[in-house]
PAFIPA-652526 format. One line per 4 residues: number of its first residue (from 1); their letters; for each residue x, y, z of N, C-alpha, C. Coordinates in Angstrom, 1 decimal, m for minus. Atoms other than C-alpha are relative to their C-alpha. Last residue first. Layout:
residues N
NUM> a> X Y Z X Y Z X Y Z; ...
//
This chain:
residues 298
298> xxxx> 0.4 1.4 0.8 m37.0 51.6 m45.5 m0.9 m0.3 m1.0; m0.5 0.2 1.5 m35.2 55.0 m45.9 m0.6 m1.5 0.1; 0.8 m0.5 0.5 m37.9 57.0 m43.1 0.7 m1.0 m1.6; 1.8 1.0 m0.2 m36.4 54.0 m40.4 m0.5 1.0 m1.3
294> xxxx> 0.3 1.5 0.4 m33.1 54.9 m41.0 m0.8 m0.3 m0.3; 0.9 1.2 m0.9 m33.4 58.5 m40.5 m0.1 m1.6 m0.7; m0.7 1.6 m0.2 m30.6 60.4 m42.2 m1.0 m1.0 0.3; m0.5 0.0 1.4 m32.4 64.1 m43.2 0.7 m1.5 m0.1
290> xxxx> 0.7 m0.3 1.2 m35.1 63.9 m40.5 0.4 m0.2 m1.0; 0.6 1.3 0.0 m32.1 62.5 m38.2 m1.4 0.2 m0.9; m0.6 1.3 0.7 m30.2 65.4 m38.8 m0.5 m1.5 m0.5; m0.2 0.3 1.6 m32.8 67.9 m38.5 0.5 m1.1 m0.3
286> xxxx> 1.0 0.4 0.7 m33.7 66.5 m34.9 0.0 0.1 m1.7; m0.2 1.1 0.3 m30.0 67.2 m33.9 m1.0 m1.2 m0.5; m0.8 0.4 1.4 m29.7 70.3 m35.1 m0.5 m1.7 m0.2; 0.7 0.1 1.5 m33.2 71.1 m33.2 0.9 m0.3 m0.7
282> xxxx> 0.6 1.2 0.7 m31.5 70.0 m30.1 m0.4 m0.2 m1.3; 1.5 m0.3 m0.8 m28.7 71.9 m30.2 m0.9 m1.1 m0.4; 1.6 0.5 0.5 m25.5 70.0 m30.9 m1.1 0.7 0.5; 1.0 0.3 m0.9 m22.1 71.3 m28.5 m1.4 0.3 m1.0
278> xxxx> 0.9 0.3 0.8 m18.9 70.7 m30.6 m1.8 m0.3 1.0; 1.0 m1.4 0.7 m16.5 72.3 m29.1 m1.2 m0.1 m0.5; 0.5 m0.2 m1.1 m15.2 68.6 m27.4 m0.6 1.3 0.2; 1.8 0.5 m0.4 m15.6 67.2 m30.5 m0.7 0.6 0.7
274> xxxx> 0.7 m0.7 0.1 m12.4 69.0 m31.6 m1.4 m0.2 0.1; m0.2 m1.3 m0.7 m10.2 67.7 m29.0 m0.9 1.0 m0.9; 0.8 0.5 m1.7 m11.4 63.6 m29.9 0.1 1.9 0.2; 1.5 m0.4 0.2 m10.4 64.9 m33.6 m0.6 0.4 1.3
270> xxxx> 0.8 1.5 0.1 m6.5 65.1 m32.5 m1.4 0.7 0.0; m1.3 0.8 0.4 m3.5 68.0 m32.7 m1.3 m1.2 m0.2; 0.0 1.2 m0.8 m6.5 70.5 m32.7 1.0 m0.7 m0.9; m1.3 0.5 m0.4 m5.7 73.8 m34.9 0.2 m1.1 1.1
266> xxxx> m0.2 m0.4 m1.4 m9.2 75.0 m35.0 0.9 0.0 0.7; 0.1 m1.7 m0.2 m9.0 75.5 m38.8 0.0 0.6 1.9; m1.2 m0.6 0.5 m7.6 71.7 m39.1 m0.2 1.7 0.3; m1.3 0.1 m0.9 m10.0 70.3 m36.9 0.9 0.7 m0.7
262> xxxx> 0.1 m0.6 m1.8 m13.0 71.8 m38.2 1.3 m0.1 0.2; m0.3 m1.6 0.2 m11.7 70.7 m42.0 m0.1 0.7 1.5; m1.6 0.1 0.1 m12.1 67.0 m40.2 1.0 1.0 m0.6; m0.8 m0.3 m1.0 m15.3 68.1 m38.9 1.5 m0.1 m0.2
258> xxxx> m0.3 1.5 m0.8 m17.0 68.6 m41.9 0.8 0.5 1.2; m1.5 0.3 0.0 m18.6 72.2 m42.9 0.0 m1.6 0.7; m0.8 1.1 1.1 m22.0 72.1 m44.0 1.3 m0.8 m0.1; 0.3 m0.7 1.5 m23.9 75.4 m42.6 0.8 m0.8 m1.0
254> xxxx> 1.7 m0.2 0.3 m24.5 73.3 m39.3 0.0 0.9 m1.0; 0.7 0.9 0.6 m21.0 72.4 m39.2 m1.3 0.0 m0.3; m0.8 0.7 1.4 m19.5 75.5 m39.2 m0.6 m1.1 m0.4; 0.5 m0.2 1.0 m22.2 76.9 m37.0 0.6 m0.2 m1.3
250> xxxx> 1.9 0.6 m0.1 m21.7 74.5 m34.0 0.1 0.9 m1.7; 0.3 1.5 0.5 m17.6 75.1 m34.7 m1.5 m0.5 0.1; m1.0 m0.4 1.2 m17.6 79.0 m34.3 m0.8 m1.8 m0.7; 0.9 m0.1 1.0 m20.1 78.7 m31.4 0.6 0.7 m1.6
246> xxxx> 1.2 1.2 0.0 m17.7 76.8 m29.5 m0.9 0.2 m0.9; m0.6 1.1 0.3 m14.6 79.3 m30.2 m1.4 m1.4 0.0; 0.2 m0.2 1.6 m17.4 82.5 m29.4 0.8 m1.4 m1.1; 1.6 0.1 0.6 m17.7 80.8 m26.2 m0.3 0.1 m1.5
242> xxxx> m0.1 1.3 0.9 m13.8 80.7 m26.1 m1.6 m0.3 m0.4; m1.1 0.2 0.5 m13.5 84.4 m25.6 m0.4 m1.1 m0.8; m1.4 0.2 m0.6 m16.5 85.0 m23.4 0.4 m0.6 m1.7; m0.6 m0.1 0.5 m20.0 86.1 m25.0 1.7 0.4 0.2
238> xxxx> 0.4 0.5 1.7 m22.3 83.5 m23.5 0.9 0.8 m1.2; m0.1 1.6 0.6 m20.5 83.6 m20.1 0.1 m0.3 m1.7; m1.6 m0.9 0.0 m21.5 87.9 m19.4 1.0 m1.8 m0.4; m0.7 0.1 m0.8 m24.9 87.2 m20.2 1.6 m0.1 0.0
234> xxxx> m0.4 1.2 0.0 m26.4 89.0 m22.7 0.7 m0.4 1.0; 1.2 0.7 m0.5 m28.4 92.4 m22.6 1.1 m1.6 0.3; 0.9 0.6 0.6 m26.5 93.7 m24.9 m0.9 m0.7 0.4; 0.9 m1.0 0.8 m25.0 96.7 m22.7 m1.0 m0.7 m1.1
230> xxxx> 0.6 m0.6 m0.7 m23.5 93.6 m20.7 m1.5 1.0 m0.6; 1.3 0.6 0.0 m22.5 91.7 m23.7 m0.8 0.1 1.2; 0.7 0.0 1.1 m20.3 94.6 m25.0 m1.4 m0.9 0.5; 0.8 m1.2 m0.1 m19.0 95.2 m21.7 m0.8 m0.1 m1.1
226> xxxx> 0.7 m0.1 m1.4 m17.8 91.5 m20.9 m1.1 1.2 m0.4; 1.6 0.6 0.1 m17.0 91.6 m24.7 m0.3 0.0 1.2; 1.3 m0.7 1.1 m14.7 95.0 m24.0 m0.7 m1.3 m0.1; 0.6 m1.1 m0.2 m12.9 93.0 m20.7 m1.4 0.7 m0.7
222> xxxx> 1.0 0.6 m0.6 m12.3 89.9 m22.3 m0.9 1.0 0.9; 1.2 0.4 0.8 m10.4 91.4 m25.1 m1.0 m0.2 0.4; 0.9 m0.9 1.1 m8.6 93.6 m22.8 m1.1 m0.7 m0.4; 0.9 m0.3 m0.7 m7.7 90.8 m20.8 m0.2 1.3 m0.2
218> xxxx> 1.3 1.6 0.0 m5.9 88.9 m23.8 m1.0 0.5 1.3; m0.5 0.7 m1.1 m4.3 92.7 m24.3 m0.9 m1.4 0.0; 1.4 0.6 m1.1 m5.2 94.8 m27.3 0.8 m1.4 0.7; 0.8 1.0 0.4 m1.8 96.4 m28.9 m0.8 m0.7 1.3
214> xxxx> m0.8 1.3 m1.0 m1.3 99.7 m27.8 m0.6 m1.0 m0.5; m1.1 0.8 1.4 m2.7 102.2 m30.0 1.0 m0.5 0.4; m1.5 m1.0 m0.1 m3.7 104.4 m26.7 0.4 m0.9 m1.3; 0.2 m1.2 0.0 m7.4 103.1 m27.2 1.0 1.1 m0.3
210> xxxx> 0.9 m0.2 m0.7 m6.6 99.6 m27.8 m0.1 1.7 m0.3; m0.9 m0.8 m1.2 m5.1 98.0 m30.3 m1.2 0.5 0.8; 0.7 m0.3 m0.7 m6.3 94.8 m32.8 0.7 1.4 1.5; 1.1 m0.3 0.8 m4.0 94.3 m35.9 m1.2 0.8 0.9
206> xxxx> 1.1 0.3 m0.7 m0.9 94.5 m33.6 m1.3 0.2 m1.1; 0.6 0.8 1.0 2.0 95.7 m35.9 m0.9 m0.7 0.3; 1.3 0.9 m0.8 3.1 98.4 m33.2 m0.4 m0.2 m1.6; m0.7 1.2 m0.4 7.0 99.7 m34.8 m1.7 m1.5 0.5
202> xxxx> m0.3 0.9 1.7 5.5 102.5 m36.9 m0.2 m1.3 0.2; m1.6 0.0 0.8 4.5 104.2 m33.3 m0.3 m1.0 m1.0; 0.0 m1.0 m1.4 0.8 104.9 m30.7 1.8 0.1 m1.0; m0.8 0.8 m0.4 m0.8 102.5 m34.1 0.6 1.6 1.2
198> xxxx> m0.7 m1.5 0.0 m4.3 104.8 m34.8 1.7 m0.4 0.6; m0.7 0.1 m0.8 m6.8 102.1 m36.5 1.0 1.0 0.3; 0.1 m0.5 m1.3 m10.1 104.0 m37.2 1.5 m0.8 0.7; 1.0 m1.1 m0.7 m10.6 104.5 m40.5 0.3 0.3 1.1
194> xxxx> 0.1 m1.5 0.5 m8.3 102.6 m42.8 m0.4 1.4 0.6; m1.5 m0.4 0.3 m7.4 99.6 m40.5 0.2 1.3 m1.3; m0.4 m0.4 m1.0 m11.1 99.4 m39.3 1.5 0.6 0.1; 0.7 m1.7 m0.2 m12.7 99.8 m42.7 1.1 0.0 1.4
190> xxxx> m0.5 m1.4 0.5 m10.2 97.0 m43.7 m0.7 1.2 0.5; m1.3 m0.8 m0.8 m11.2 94.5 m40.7 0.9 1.4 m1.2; 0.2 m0.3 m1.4 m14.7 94.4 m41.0 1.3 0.9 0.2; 0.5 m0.7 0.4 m14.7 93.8 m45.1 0.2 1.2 1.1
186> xxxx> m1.6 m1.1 0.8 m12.3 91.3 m44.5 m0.3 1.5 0.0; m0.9 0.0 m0.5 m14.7 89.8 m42.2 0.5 0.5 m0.1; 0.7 m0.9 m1.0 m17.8 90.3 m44.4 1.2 0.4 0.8; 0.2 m1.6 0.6 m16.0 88.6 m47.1 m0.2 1.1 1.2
182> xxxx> 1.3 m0.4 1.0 m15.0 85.5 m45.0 m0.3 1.9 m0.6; 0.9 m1.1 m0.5 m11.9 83.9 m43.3 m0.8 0.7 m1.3; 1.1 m0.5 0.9 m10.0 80.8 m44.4 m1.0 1.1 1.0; 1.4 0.3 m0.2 m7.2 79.6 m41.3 m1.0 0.8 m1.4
178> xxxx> 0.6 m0.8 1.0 m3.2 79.1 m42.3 m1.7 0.0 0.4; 0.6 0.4 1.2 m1.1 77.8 m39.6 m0.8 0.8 m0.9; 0.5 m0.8 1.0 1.6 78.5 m37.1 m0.7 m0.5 m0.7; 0.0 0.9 0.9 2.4 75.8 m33.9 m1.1 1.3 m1.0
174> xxxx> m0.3 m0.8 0.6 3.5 77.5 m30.9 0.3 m0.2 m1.5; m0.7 0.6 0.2 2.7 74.6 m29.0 0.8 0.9 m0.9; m0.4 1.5 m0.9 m0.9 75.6 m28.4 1.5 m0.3 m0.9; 0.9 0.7 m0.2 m1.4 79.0 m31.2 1.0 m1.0 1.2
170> xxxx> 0.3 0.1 m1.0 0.7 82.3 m31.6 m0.8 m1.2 1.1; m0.8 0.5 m1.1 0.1 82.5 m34.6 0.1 0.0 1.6; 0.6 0.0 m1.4 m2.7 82.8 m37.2 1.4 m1.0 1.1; m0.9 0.9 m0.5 m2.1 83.3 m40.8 m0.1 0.3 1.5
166> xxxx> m0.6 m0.5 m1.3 m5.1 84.6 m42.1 1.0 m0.8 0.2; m0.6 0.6 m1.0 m6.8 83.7 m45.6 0.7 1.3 0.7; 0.8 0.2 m0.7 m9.4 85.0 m48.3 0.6 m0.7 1.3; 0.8 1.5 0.0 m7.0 84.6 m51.2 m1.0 m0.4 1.4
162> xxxx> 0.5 0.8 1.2 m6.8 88.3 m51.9 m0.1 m1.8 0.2; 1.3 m0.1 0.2 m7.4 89.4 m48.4 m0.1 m0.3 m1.5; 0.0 0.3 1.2 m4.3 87.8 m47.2 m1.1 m0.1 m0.6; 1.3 m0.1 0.8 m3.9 89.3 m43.4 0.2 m0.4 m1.3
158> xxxx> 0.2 1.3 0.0 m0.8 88.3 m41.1 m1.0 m0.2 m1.1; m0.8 1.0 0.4 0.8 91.3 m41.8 m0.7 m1.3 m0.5; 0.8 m0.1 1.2 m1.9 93.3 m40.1 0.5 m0.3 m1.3; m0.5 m1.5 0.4 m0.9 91.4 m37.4 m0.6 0.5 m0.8
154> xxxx> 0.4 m0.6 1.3 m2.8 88.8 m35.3 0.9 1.5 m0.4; m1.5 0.0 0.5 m1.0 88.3 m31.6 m0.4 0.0 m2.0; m0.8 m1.0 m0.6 m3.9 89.4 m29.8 1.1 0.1 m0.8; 0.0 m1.0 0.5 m5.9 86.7 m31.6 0.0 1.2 0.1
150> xxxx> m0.2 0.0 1.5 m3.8 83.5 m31.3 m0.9 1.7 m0.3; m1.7 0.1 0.0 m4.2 83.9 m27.3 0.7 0.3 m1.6; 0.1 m1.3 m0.5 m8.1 84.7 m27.5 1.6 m0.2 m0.3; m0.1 m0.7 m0.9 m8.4 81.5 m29.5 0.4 1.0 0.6
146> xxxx> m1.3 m0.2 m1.0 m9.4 81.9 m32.7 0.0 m0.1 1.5; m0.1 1.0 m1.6 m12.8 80.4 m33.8 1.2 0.1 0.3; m1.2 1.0 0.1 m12.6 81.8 m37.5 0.3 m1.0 1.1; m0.3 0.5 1.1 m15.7 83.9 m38.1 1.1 m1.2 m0.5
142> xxxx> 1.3 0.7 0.5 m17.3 84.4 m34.7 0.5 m0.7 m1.3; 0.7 0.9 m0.9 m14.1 85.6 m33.4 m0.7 m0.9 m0.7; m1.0 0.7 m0.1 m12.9 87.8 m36.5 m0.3 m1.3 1.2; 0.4 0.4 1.5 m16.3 89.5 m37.0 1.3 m1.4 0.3
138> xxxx> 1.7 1.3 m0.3 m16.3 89.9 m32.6 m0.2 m0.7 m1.7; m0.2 1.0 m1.1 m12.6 91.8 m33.3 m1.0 m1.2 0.6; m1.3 0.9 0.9 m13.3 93.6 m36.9 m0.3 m0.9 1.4; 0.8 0.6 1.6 m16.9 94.8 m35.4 1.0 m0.9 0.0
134> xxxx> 1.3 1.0 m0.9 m15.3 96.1 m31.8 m0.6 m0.4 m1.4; m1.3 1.0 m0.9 m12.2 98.0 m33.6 m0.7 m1.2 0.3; m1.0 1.0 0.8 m14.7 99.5 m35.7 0.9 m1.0 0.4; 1.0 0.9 0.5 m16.9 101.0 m33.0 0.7 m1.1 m1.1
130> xxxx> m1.0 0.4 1.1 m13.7 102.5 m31.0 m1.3 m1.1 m1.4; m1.3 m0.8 0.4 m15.5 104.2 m28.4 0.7 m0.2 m1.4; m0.7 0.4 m0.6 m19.1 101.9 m28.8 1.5 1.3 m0.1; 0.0 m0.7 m1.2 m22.3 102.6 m29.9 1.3 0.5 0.5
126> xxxx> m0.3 m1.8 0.5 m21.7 100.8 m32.8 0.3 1.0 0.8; m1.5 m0.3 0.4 m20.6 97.9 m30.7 0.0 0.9 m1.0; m0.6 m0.8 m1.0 m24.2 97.1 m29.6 1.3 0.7 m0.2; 1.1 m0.9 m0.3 m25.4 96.2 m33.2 0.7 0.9 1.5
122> xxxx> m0.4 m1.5 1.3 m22.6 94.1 m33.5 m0.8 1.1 0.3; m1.4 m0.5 m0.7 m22.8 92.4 m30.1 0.4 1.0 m1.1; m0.5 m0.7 m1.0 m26.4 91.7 m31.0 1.2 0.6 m0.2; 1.0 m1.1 1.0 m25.8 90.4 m34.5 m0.2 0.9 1.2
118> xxxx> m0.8 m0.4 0.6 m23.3 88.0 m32.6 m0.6 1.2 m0.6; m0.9 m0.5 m0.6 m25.7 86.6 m30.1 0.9 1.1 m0.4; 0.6 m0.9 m0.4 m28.4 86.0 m32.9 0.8 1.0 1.3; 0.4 m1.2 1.0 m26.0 84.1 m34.7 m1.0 1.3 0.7
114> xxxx> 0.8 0.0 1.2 m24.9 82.2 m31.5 0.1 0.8 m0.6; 0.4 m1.1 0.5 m22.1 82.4 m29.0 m0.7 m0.5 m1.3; m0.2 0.1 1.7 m21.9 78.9 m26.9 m0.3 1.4 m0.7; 0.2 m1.0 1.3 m22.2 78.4 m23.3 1.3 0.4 m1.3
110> xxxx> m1.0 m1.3 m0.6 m21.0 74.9 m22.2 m0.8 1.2 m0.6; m0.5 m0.6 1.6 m23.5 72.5 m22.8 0.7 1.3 0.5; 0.5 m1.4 m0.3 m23.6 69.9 m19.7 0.1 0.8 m1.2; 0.3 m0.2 1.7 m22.9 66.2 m19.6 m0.7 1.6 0.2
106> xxxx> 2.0 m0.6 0.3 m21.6 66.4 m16.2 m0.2 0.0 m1.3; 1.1 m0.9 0.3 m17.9 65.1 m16.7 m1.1 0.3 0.3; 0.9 m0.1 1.2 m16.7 62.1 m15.4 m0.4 1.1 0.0; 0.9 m0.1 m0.5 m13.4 61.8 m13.2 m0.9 0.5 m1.0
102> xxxx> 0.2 m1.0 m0.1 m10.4 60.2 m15.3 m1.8 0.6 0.3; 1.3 m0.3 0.7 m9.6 56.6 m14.3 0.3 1.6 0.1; 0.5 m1.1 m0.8 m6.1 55.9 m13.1 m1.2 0.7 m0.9; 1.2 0.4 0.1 m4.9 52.6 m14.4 m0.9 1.0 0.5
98> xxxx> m0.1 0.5 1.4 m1.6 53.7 m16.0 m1.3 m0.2 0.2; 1.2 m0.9 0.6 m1.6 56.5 m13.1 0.1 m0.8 m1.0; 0.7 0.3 m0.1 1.3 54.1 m11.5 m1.6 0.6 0.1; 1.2 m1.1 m0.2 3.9 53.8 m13.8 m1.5 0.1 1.0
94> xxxx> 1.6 0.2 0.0 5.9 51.3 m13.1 m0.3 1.2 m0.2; 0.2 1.6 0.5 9.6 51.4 m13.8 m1.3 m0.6 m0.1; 0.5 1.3 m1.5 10.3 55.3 m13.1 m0.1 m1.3 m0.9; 0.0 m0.3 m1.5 12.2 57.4 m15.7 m0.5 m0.7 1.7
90> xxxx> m0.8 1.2 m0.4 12.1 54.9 m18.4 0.4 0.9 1.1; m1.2 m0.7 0.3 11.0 58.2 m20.8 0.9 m0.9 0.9; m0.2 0.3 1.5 7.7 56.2 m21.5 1.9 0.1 m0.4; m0.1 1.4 0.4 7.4 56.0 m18.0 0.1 0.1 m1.1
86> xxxx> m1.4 0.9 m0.6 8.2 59.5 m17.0 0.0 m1.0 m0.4; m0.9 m0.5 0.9 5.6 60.7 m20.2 1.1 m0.6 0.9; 0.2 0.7 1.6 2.8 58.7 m18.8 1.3 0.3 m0.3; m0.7 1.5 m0.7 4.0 59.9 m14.9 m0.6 m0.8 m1.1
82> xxxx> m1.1 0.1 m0.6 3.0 63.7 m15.9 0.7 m1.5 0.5; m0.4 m0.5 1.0 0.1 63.3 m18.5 1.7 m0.6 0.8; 0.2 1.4 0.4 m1.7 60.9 m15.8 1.4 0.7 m1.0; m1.3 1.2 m1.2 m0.8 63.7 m12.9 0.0 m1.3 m1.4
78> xxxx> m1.2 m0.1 0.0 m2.0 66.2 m15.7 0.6 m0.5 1.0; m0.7 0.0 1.3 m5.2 64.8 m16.7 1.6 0.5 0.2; m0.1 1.7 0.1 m6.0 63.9 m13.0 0.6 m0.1 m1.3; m1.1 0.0 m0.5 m5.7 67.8 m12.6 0.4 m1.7 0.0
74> xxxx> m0.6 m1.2 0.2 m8.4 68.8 m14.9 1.8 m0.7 0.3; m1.0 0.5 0.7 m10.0 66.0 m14.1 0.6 0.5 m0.6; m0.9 1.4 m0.2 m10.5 67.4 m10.6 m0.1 m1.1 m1.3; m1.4 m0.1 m0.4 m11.2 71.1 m11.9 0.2 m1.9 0.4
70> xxxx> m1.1 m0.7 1.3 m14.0 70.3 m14.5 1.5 0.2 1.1; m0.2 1.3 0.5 m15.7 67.9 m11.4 1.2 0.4 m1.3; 1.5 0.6 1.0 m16.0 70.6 m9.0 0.9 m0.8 m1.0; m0.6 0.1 1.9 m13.0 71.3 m6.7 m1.1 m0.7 m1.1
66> xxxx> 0.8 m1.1 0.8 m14.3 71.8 m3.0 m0.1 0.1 m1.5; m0.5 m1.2 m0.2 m11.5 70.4 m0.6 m1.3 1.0 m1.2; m0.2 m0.5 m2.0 m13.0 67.3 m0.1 m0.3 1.5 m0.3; 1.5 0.2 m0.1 m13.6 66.7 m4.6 m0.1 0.8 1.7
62> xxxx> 0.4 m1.0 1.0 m9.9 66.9 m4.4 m1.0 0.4 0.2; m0.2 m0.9 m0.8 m9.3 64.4 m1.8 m0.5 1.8 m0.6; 1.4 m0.7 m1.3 m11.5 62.4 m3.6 0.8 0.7 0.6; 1.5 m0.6 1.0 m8.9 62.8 m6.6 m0.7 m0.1 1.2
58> xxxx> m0.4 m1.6 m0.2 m6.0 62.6 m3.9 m1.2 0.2 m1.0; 0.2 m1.3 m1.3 m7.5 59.3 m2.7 0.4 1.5 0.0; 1.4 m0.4 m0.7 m7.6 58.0 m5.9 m0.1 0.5 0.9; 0.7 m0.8 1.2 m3.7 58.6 m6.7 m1.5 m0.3 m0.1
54> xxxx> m0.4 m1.5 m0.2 m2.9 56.9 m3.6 m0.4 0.5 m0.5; 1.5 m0.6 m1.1 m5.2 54.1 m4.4 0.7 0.7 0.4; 1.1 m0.8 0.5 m2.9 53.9 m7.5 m1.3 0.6 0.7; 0.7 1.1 0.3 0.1 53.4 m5.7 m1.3 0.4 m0.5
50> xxxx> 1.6 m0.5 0.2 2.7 56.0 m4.7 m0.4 m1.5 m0.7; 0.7 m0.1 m1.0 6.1 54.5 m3.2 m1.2 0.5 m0.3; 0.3 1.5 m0.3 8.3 53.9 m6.2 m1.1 m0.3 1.4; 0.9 0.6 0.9 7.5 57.5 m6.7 0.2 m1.2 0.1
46> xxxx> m0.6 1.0 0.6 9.2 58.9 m3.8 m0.9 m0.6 m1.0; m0.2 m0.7 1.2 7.2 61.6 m2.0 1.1 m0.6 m1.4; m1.5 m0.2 0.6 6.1 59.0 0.1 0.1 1.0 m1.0; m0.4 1.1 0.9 2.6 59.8 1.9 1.1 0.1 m0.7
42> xxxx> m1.2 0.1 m0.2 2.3 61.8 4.8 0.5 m1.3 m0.6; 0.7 1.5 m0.1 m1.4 62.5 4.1 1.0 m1.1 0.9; 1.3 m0.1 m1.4 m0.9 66.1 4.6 0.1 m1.5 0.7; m0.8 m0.5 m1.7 2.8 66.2 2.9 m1.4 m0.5 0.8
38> xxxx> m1.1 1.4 m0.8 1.1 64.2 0.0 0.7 0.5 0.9; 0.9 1.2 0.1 m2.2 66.3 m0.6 1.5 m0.8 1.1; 1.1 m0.4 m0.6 m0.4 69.7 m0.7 m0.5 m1.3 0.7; m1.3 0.1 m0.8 2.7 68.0 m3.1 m0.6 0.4 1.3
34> xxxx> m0.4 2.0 m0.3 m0.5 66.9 m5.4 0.9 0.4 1.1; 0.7 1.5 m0.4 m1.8 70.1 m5.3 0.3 m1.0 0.5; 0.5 m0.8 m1.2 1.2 72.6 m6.1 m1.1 m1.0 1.0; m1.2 0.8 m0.9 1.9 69.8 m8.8 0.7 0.4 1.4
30> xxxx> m0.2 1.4 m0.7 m1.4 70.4 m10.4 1.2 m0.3 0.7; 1.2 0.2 m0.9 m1.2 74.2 m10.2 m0.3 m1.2 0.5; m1.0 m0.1 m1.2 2.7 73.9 m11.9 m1.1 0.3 1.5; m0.5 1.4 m0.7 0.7 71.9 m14.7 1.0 0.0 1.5
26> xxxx> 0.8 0.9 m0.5 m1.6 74.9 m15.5 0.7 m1.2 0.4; 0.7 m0.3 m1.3 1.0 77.3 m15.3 m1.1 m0.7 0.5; m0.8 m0.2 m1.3 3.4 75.5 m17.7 m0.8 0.5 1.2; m0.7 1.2 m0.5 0.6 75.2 m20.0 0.5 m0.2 0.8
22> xxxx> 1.7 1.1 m0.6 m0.8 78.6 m19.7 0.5 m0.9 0.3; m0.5 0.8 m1.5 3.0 79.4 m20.5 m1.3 m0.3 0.7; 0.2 m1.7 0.0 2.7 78.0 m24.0 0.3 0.2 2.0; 1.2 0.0 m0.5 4.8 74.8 m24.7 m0.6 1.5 0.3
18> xxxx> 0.7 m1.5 0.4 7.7 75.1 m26.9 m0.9 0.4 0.6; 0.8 0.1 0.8 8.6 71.6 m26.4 m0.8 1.5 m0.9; m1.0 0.7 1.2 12.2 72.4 m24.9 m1.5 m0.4 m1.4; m0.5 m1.6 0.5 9.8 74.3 m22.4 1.1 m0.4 m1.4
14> xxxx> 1.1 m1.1 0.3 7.4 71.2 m22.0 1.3 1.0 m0.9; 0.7 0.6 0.7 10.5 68.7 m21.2 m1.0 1.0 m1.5; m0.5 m0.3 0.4 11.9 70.8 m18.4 m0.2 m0.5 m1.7; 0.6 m1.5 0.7 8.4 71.2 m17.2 1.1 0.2 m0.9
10> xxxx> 0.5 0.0 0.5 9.1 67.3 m17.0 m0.6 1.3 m0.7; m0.5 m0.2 1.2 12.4 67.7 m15.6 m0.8 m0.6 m1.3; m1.3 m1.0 0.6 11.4 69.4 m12.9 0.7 m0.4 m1.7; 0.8 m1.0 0.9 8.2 67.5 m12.4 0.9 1.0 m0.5
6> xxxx> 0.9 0.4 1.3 9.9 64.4 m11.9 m0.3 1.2 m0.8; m1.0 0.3 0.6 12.8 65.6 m9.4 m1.0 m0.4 m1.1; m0.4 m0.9 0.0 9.9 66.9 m7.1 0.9 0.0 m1.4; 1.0 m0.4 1.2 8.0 63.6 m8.1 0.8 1.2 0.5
2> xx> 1.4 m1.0 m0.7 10.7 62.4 m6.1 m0.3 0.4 m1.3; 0.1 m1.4 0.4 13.2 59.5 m7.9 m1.2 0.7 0.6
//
């Protein structure tokens, strides 16, 4: 079988799974790649014919071509993803990404939106065309750790201000759940849906719209915080989409929360995926050990 014939009826796989099309788009980047790599090299396009020092030579090939460390295991995760799932499925006979290391990370801290970040972005977003709009949508952020994809697709439906919940769709795998949201929150998004939301027809159930009462776009969102954390002084990184998702989970647990509630509100299928939000400052990690320290309990 060609990994042509693989990946066809591995995307075919995906879309039966419900996958998003991010997904789809990020696995038809790796397989643009690899098919790039193996015409050059003029290696079998036959999978009984790749070998694992094939598949290392296209990760250093990778690296060649310029691809920092987040894009080539990026794409090692979806050649391993892609010829895991044919072997399981008895599509090929070997697998040969069974031994295929994934390239190391930088230990690095991704930017993160803090409390003082957020108090900013408020403050600047009075200012702002739609001031309300900008509060409910950074209160909602900071508050729940949606990602941008889940919070475009918010209705005003979806809201349950007497038990303090959201129902949040739209998520990885197109998998609905229930998330807890806070006073202040609620507080954010009624003034906004009394005062200032202005739907463009009956039919727009969009919680978040734009100017024309169009529902807000996933490059809308990123647009207004671009501008929001311009005019705050902030760099334009620290209050991105998922940034606010990272510093959702640092301040859940650092005001008590466990991780294993984390995972359920951030909709991770596995812990390992909510760790990887989980970026420690130092000083948390000095309290901790002040409040744990082995050595102060002997």
């Amino acid at each position: 079988m060609t990994m042509d014939q693989l990946w066809e009826q591995f995307f075919y796989h995906l879309r039966v799974q419900r996958r998003s099309a991010a997904t789809l788009s990020f696995y038809s980047v790796t397989r643009q790649k690899l098919a790039k790599y193996l015409e050059r090299e003029g290696l079998p396009q036959e999978v009984p014919g790749l070998s694992i020092t094939h598949l290392r030579s296209f990760v250093m090939w990778l690296g060649e071509e310029g691809l920092k460390p987040g894009g080539q295991h990026a794409h090692v995760r979806a050649v391993k993803a892609l010829l895991n799932w044919s072997h399981r499925e008895e599509l090929i006979g070997v697998n040969p990404a069974q031994r295929l290391a994934l390239p190391p990370l930088p230990r690095q801290r991704l930017p993160t939106v803090t409390h003082d970040h957020t108090q900013r972005l408020l403050t600047t977003a009075k200012a702002s065309d739609q001031p309300l709009r900008d509060a409910a949508m950074l209160m909602l952020l900071f508050d729940t750790g949606l990602r941008v994809s889940e919070l475009i697709h918010v209705t005003t439906g979806d809201l349950e201000p007497a038990q303090g919940l959201i129902r949040v769709r739209g998520g990885k795998g197109d998998k609905d759940r229930t998330v807890p949201v806070g006073t202040r929150t609620l507080n954010a998004w009624s003034a906004y849906q009394r005062r200032e939301r202005r739907p463009r027809s009956p039919h727009v159930d969009a919680l978040l719209l734009s100017h024309r009462g169009e529902p807000l776009t996933r490059s809308g969102v990123g647009i207004r915080l671009a501008s929001l954390a311009r005019q705050a002084e902030l760099p334009r990184a620290a209050a991105a989409p998922h940034a606010f998702r990272r510093g959702f989970a640092v301040e859940f647990l650092r005001n008590g929360g466990d991780v294993f509630t984390l995972q359920q509100i951030l909709g991770h299928a596995t812990l390992e995926m909510t760790r990887r939000y989980v970026n420690f400052l130092d000083e948390d990690l000095k309290a901790a050990h002040l409040r744990f320290s082995p050595g102060d309990r002997l």
